[in-house]
Each structure stands twice: as structure tokens, then as C-alpha cells.
gemmi code that builds the backbone of each chain (N, CA, C; Angstrom):
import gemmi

chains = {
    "A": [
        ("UNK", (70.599, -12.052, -41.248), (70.184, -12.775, -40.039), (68.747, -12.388, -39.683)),
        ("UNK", (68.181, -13.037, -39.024), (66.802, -13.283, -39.225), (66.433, -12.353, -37.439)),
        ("UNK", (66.060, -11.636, -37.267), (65.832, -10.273, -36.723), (66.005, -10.938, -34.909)),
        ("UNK", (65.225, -11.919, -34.794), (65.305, -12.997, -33.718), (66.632, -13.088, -33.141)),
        ("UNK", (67.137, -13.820, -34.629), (68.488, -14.321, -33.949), (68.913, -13.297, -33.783)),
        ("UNK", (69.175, -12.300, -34.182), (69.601, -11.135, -33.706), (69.724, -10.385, -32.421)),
        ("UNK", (68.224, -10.733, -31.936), (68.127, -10.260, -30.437), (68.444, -11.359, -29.765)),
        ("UNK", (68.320, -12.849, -30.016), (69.351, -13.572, -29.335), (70.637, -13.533, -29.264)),
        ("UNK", (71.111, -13.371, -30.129), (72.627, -12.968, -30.413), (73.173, -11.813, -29.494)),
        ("UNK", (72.358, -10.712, -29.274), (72.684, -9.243, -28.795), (72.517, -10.163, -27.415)),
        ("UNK", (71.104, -10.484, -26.796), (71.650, -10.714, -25.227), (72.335, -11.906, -24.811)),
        ("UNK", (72.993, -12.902, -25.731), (73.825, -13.569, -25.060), (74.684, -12.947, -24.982)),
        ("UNK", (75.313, -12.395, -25.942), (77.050, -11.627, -25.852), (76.804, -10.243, -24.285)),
        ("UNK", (75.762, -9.779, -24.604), (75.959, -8.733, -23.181), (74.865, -9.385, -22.290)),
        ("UNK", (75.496, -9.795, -21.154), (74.949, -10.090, -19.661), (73.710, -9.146, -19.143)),
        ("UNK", (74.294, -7.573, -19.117), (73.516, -6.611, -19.086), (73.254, -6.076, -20.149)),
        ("UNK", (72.312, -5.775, -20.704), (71.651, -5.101, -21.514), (70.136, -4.247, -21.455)),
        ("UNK", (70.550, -2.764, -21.893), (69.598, -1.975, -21.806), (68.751, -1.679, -23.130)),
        ("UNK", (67.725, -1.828, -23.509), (67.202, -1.445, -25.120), (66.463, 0.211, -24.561)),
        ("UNK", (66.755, 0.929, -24.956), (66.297, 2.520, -24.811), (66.230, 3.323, -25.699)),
        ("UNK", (65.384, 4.289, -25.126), (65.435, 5.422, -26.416), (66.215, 6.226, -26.135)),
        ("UNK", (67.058, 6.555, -26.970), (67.901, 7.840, -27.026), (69.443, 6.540, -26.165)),
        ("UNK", (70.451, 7.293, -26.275), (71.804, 6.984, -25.671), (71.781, 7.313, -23.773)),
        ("UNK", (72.841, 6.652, -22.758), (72.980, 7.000, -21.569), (73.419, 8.481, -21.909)),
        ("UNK", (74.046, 8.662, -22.326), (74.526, 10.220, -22.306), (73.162, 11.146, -22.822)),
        ("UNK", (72.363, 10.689, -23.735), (71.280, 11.501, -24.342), (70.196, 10.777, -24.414)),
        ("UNK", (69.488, 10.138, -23.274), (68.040, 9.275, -23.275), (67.101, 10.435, -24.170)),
        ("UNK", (66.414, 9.741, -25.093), (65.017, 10.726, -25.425), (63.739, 10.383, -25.044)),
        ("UNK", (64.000, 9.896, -23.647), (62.336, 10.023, -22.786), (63.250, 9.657, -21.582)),
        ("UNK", (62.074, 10.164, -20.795), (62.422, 10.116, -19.218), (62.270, 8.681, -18.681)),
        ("UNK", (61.451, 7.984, -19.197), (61.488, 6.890, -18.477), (62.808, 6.187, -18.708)),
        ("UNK", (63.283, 6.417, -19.997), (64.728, 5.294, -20.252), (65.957, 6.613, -19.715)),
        ("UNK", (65.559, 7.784, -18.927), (66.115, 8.592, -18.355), (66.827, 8.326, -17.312)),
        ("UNK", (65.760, 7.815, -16.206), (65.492, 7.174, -15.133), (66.320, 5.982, -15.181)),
        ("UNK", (65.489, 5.150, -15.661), (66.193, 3.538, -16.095), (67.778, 4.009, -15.792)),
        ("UNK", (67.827, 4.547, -16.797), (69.840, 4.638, -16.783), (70.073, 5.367, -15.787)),
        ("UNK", (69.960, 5.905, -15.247), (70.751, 6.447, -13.396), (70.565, 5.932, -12.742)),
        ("UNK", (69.426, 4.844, -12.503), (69.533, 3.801, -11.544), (70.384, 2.668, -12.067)),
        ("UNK", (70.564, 2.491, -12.873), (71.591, 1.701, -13.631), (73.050, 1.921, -13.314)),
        ("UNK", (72.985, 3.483, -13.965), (74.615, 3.928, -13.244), (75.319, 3.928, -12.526)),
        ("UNK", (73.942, 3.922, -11.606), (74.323, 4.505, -10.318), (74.679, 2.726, -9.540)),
        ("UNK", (74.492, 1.635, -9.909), (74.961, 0.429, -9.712), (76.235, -0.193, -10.015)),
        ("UNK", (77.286, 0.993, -10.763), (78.409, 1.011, -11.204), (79.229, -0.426, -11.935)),
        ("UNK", (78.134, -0.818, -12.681), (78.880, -2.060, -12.778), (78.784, -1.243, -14.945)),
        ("UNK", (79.270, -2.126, -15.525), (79.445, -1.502, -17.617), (78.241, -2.388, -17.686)),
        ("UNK", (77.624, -1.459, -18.308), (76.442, -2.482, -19.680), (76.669, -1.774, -20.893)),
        ("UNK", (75.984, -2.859, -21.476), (75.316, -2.532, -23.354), (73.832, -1.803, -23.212)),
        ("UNK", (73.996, -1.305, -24.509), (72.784, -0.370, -24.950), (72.562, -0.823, -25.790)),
        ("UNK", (71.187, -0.498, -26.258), (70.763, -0.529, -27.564), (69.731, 0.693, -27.656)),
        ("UNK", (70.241, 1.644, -28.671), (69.072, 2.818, -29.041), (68.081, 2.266, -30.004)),
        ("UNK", (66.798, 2.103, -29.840), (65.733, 1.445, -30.472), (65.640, 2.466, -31.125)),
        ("UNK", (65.549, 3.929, -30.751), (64.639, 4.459, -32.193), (65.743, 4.747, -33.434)),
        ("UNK", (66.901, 3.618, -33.008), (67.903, 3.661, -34.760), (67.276, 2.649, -35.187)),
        ("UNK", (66.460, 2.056, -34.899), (66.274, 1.002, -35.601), (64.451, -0.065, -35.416)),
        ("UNK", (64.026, 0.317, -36.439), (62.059, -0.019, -36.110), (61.873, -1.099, -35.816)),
        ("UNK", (63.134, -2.042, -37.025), (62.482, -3.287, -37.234), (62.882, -4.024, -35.583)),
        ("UNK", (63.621, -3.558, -35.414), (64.695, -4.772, -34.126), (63.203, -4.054, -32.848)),
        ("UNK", (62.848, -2.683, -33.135), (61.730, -2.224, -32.142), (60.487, -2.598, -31.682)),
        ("UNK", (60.014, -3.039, -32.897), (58.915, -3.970, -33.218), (58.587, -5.710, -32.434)),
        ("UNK", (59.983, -5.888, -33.263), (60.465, -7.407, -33.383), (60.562, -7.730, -31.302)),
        ("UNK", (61.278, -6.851, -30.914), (61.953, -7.262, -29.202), (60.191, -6.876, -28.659)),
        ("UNK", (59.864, -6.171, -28.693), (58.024, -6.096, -28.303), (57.352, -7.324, -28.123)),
        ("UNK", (57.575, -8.229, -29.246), (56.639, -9.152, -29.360), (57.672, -10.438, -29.095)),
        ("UNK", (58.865, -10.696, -28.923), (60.007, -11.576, -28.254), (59.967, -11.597, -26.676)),
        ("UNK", (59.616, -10.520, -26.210), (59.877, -10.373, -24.572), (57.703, -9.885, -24.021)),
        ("UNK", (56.914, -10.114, -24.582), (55.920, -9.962, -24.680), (55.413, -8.705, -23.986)),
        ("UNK", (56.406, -7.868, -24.244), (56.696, -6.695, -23.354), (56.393, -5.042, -23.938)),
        ("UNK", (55.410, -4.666, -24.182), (55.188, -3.592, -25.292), (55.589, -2.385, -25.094)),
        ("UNK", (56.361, -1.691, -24.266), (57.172, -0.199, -23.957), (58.534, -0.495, -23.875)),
        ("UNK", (59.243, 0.613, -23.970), (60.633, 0.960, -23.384), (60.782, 1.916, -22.441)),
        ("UNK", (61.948, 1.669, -21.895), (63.385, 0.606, -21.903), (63.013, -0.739, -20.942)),
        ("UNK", (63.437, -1.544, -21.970), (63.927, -2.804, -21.396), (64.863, -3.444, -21.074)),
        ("UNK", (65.476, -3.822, -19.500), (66.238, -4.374, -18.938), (66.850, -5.446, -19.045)),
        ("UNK", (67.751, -6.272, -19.385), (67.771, -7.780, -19.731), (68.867, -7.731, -19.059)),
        ("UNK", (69.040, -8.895, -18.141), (70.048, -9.533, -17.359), (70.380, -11.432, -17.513)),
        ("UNK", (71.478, -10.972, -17.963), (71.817, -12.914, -18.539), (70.889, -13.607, -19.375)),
        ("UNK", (70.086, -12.610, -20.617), (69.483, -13.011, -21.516), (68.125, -12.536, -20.785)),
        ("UNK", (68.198, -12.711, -19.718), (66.061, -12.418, -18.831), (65.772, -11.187, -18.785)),
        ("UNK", (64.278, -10.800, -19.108), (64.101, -9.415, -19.184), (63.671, -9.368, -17.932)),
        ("UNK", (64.953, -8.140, -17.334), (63.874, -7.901, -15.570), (63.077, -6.829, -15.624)),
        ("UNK", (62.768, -6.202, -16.305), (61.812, -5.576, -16.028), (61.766, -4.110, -17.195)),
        ("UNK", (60.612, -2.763, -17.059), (60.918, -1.565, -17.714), (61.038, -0.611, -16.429)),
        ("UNK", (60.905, 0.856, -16.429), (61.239, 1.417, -15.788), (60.373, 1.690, -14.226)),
        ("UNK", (59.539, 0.890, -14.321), (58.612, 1.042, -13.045), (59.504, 0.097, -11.820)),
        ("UNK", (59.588, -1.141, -12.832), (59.975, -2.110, -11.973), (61.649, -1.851, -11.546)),
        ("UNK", (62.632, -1.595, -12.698), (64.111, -1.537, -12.619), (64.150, -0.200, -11.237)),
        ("UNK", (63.069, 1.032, -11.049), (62.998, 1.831, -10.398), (62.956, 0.979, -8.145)),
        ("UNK", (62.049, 0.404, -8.588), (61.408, -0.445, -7.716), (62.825, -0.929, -7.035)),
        ("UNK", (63.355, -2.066, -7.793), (64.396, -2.547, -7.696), (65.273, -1.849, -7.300)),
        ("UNK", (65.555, -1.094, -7.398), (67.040, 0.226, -7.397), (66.522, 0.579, -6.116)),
        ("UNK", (65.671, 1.051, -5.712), (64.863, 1.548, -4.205), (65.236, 0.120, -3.210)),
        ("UNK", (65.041, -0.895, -3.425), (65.229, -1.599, -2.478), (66.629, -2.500, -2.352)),
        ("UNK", (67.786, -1.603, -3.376), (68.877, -2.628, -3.134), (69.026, -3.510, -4.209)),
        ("UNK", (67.773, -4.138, -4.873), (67.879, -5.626, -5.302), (69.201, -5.149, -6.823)),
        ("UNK", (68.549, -4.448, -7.780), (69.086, -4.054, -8.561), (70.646, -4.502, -8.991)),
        ("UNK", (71.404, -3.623, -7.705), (72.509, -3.806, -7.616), (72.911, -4.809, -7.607)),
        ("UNK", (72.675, -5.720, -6.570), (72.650, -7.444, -6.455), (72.509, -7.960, -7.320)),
        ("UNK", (71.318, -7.950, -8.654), (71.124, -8.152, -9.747), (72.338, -8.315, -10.788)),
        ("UNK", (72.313, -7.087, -10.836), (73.595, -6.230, -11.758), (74.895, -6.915, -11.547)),
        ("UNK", (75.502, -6.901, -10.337), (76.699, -6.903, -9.777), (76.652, -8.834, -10.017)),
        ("UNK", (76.144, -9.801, -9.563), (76.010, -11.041, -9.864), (76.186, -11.152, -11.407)),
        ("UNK", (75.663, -10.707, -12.767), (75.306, -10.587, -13.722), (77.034, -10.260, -14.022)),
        ("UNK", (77.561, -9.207, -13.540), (78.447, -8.667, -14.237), (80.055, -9.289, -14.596)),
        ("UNK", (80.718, -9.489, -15.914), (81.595, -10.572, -15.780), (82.471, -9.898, -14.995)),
        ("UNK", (83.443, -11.123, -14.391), (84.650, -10.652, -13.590), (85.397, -10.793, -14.262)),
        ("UNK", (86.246, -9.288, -14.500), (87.376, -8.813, -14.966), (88.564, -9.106, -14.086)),
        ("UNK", (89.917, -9.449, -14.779), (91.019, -8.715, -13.840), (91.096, -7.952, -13.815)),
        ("UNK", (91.768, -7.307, -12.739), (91.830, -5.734, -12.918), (93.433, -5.386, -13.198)),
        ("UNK", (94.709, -5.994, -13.243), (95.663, -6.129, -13.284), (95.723, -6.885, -14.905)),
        ("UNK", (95.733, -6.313, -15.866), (96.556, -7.149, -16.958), (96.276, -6.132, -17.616)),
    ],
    "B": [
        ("UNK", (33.983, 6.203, -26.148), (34.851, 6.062, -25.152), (35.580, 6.585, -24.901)),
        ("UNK", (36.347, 7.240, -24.382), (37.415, 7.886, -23.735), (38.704, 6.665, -23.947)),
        ("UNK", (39.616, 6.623, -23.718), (40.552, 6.023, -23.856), (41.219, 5.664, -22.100)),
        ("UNK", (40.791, 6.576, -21.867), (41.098, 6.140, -19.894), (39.908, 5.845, -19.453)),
        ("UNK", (38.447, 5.949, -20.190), (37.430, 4.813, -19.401), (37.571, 3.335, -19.999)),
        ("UNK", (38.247, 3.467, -21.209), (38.337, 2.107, -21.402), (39.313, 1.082, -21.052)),
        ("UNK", (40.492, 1.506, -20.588), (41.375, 1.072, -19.392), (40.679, 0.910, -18.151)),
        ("UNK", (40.058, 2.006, -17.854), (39.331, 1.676, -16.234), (38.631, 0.198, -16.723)),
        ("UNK", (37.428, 0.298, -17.380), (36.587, -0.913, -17.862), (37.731, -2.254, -17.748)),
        ("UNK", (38.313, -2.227, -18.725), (39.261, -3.399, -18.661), (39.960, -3.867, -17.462)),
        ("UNK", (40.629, -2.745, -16.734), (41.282, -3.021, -15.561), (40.232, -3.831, -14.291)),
        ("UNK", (38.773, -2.585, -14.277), (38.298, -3.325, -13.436), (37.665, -5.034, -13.615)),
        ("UNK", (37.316, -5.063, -14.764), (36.267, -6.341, -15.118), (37.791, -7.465, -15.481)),
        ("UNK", (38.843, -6.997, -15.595), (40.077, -8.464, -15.515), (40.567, -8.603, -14.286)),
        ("UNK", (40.665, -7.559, -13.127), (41.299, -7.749, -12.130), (40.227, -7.677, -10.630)),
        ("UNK", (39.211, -7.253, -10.804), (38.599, -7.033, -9.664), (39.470, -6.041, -8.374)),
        ("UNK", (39.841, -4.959, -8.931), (41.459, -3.924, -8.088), (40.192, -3.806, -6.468)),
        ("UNK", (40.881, -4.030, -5.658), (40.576, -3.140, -4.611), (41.041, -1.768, -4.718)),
        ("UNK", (41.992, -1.541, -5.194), (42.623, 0.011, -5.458), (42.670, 0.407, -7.073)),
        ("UNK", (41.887, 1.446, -8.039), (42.362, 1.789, -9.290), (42.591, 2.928, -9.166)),
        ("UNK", (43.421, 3.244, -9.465), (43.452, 4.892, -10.301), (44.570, 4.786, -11.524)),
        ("UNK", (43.568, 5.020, -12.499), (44.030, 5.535, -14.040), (44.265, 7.081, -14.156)),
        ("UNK", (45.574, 7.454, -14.561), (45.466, 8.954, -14.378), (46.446, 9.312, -15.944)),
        ("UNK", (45.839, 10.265, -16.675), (46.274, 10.578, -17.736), (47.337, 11.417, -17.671)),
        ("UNK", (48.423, 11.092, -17.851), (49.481, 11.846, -17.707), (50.395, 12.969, -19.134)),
        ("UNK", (49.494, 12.448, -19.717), (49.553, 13.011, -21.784), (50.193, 14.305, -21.256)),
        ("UNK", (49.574, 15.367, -20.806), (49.906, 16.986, -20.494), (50.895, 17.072, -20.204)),
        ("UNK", (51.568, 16.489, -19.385), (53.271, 16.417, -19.231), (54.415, 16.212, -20.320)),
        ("UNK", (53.770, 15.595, -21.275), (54.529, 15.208, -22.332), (54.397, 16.348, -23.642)),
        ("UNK", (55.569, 15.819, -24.979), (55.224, 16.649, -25.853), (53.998, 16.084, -26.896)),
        ("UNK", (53.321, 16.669, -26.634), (51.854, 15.826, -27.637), (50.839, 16.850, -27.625)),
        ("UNK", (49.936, 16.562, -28.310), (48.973, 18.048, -28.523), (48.241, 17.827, -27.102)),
        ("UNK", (47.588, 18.959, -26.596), (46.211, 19.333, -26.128), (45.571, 18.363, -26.219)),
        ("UNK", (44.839, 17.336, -24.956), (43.888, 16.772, -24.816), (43.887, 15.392, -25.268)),
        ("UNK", (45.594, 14.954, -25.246), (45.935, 13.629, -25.953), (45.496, 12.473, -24.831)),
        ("UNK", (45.817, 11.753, -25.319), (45.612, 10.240, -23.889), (46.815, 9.516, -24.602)),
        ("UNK", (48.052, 9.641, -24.198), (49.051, 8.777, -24.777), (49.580, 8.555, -23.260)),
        ("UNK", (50.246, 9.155, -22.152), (50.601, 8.625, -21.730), (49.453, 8.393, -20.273)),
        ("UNK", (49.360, 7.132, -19.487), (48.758, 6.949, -18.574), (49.527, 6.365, -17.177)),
        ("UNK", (49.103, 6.631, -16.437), (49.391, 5.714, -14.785), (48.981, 5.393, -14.381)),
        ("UNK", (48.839, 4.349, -13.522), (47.519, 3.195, -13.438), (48.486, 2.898, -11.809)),
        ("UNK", (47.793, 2.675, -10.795), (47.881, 2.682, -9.356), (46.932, 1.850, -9.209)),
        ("UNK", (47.841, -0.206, -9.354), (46.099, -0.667, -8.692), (46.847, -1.658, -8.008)),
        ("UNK", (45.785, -2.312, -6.859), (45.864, -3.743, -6.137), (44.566, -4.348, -6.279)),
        ("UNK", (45.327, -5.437, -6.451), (44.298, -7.060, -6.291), (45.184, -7.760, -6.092)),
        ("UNK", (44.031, -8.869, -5.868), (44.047, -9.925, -5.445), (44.906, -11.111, -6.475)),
        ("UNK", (44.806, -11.029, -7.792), (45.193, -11.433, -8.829), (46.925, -11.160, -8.999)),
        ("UNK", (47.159, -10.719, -8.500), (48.367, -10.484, -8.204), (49.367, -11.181, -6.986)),
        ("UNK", (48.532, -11.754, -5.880), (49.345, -12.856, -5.039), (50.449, -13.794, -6.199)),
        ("UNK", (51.593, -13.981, -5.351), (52.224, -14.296, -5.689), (53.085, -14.919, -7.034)),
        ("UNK", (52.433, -13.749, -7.666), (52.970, -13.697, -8.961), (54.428, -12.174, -9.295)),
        ("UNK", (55.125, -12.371, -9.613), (56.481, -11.857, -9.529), (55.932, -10.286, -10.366)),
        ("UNK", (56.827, -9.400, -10.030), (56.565, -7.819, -10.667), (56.754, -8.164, -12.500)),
        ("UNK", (57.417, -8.625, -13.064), (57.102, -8.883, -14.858), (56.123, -9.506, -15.396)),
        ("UNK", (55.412, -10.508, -14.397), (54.332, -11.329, -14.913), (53.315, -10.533, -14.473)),
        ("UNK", (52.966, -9.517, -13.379), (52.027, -8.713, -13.116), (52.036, -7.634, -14.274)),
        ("UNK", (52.774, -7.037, -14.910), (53.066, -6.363, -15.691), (52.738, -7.032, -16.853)),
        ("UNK", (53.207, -8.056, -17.099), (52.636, -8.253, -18.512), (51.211, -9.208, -18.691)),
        ("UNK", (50.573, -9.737, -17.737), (49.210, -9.365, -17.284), (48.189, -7.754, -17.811)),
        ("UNK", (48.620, -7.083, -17.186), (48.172, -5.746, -17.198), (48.192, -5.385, -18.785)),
        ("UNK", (49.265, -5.647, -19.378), (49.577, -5.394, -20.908), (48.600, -6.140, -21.483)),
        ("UNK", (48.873, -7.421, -21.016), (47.818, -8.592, -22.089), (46.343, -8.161, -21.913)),
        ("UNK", (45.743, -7.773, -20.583), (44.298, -7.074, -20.803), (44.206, -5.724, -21.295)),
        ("UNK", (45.227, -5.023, -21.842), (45.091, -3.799, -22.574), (45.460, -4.028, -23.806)),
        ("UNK", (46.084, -5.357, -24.302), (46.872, -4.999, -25.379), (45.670, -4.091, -26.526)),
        ("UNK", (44.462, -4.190, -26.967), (43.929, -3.574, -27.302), (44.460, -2.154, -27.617)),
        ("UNK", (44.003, -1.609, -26.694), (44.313, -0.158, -25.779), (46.011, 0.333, -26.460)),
        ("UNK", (46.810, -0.505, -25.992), (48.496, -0.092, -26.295), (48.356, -0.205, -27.647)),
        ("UNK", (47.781, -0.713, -28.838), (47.670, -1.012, -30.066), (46.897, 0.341, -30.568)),
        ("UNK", (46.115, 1.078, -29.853), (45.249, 1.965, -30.113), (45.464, 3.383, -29.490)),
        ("UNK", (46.839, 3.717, -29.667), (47.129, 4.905, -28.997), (48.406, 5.229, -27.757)),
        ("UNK", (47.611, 3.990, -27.131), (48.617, 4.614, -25.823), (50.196, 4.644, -26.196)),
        ("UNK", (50.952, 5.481, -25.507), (52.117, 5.574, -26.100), (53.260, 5.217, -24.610)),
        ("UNK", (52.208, 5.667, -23.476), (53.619, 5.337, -22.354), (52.514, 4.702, -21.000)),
        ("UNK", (52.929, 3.651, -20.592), (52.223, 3.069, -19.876), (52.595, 2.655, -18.261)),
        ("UNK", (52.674, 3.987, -17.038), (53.063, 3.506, -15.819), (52.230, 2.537, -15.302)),
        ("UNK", (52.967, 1.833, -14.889), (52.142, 0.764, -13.548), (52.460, 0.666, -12.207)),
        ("UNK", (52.213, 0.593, -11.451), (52.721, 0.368, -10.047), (51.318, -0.743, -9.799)),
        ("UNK", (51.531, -1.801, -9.710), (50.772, -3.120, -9.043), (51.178, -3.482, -7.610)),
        ("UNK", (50.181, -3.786, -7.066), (50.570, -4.364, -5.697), (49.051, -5.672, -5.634)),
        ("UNK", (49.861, -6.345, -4.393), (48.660, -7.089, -3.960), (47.955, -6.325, -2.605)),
        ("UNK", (46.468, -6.558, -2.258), (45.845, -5.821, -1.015), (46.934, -5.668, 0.010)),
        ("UNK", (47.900, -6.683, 0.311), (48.323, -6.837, 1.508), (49.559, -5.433, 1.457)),
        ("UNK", (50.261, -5.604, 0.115), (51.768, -5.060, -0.344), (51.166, -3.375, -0.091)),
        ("UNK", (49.788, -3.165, -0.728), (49.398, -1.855, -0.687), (48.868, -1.160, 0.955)),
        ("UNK", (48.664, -2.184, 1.642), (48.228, -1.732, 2.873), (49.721, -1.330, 3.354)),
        ("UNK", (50.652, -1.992, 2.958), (52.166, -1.897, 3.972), (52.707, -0.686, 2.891)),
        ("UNK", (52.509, -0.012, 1.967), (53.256, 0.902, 1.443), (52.726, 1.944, 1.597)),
        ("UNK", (53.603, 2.848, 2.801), (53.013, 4.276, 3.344), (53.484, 5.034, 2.390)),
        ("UNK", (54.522, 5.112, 1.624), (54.645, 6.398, 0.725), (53.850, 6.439, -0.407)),
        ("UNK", (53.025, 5.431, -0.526), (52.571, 5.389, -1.986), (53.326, 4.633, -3.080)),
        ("UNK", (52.930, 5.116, -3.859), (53.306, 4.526, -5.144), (53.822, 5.810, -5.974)),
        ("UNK", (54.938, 5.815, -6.470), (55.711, 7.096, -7.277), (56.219, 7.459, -7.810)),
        ("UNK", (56.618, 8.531, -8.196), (55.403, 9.784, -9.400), (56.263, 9.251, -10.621)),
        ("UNK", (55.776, 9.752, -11.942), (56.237, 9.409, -13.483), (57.352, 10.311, -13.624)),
        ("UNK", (58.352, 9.929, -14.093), (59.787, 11.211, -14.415), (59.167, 12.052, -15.588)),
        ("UNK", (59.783, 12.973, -15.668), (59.122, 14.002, -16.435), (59.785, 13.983, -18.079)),
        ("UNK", (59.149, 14.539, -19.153), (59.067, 14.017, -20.443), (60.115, 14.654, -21.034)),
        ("UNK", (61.261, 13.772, -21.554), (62.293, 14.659, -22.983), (62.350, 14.664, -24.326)),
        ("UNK", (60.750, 14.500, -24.612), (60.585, 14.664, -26.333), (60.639, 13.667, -27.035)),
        ("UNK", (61.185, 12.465, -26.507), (61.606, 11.262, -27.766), (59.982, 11.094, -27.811)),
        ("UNK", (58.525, 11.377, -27.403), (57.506, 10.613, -27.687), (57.312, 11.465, -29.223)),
        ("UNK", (57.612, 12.360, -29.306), (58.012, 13.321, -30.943), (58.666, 12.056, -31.709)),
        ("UNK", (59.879, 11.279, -31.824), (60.283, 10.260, -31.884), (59.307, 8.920, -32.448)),
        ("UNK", (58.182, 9.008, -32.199), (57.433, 8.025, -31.860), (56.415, 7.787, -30.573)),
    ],
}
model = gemmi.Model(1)
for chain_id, residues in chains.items():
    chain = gemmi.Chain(chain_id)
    for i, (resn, *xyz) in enumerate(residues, 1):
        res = gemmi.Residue()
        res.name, res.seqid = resn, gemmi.SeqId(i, " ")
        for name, pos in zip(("N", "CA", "C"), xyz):
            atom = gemmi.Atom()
            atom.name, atom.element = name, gemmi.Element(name[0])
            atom.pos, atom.b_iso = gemmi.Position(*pos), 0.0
            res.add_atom(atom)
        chain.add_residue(res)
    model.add_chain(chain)
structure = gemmi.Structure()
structure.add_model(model)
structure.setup_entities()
């Protein structure tokens, strides 16, 4: 599959999606540190993606979202932002609202 | 050139900032002595009315892309417009501190 479709493929199937370095449990930089506790802390499940497993997909999402650092945020396919802005967001509430709209509704009974 | 006068240069002559500060934040990170990889950039203009926080951002990128192609490795921004920066008493704030993945890349 042709690296594109790929990252199309990855954010249709997850609503939320985080591209970062290092894992939520083990970020390897602070900014995608950050990113994910304001994330967490919005309690809703996302997807990850650890970029530094992988160059080509690292490269490739850079020049797809015209966006040249990590972590990048994507909500219902849209990139909202990296860690200045997702920070921003989380400070004023929006985030959550973001997130929580974004997030599918589960039953919670089955 | 320096690598943070040539961000200043760019920043000022694309945006006309009423507010810049470029501040090299490299020393915090793991990288040698006297690097310029990571930076923070604290600006307002005018160029920024009503344009949304990702398109200000990737603005800022598109007049550096140069610059990000040539080193830089971590790039804070905090943008505002004159008005957004007059109404924000705490400032603009601070960079989280570094866990090695720039070793990583």
C-alpha cells in the first residue's frame, strides 16, 4: 500500500489519533509527553502511532498534514494541532469538547 | 549566520511581529554544547487576525521551512494577534522539559 493510503487508512479507522514519539506509557520527548496527559487527562481511548518505529510513514505524514514536528493530533481525520496548540486547547476546556464529540459511542452494557 | 538570527530575519521581514522573541532552548535538551536545535519563538502580529491556531502555525513553518530543513529539530510557537497578546497576562508558557528521544532523531 502506497504510504498515503496508509495514513488515510490509519485516520479514518481511529477518530482520535495521536502520531508521537515514544508510547503513552513511554513518550521519548517531552513535547509528545505533554501532548499525552492532556490527552489523558480528557478520558476519552485513542490510537497511537510511535513514529520513530517507523521513518518512512515519518517523513511521508510531514509533508501530508504540511506539518513538520511531532506529535500530531488528528481528530475525525483533521489535524488539530502539535503540542503548543493541543496544550492551549486543554487550558481552555476546548480539547475535551473536541475529544469527547470525536469519541465513538459505546454501549456500556453488552 | 547564527541559526536564531536567521529565524529572527525571517520572522521579522514575513510577519512584521509587534512582539518577537526567539529563544534557543538546545541546552535543555540532549545535544552537544552550543547546539541550536531546539527554539521558542513568542510573537504577535497583525498577520495573524483571524486566522485559526494551525494555519498560524503552519504559516510560521512555511517561512522557516528553510531553517526546519537545516537543523532545527524542535520548534515552540506561541502566536497571538496584537489584540490576543495585550489580553494574555500570564504570558505565553514555558517548553516541557527534554526525555532524550531528540538522541532518537
Amino acid at each position: 500500500m502506497d504510504i498515503n493510503d496508509n495514513i488515510k487508512q490509519q485516520l479514518q479507522d481511529n477518530p482520535i489519533l495521536l502520531y508521537m514519539k515514544g508510547t503513552p506509557q513511554a513518550p521519548q520527548c517531552g513535547f509528545s509527553a505533554k501532548t499525552v496527559q492532556a490527552l489523558m487527562a480528557c478520558g476519552e481511548r485513542f490510537a497511537y502511532v510511535n513514529i520513530l518505529e517507523n521513518d518512512e510513514l515519518r517523513e511521508a505524514l510531514k509533508t501530508y498534514s504540511n506539518w513538520p514536528t511531532y506529535p500530531q493530533l488528528y481528530v475525525n481525520g483533521e489535524l488539530v494541532g502539535g503540542c503548543d496548540i493541543i496544550l492551549e486547547m486543554y487550558e481552555s476546556g476546548e480539547l475535551e469538547e473536541v475529544v469527547k464529540n470525536a469519541a465513538p459511542q459505546e454501549n456500556s452494557e453488552s | 549566520m547564527s541559526l536564531q538570527a536567521a529565524i529572527e530575519n525571517r520572522l521579522s521581514e514575513g510577519f512584521n511581529p509587534s512582539v518577537l522573541q526567539v529563544e534557543n532552548e538546545s541546552h535543555q535538551h540532549a545535544v552537544p554544547a552550543n547546539s541550536e536545535t531546539h527554539f521558542r519563538v513568542v510573537m504577535a502580529s497583525e498577520a495573524f487576525e483571524g486566522k485559526r491556531r494551525i494555519a498560524r502555525h503552519q504559516a510560521v513553518y512555511g517561512a522557516l521551512s528553510e531553517e526546519m530543513n537545516n537543523g532545527i529539530h524542535a520548534l515552540t510557537l506561541h502566536l497571538y494577534t496584537p489584540e490576543e497578546w495585550q489580553n494574555s497576562e500570564s504570558g505565553a508558557p514555558q517548553s516541557p522539559p527534554c526525555m532524550g528521544g531528540s538522541k532518537a532523531g
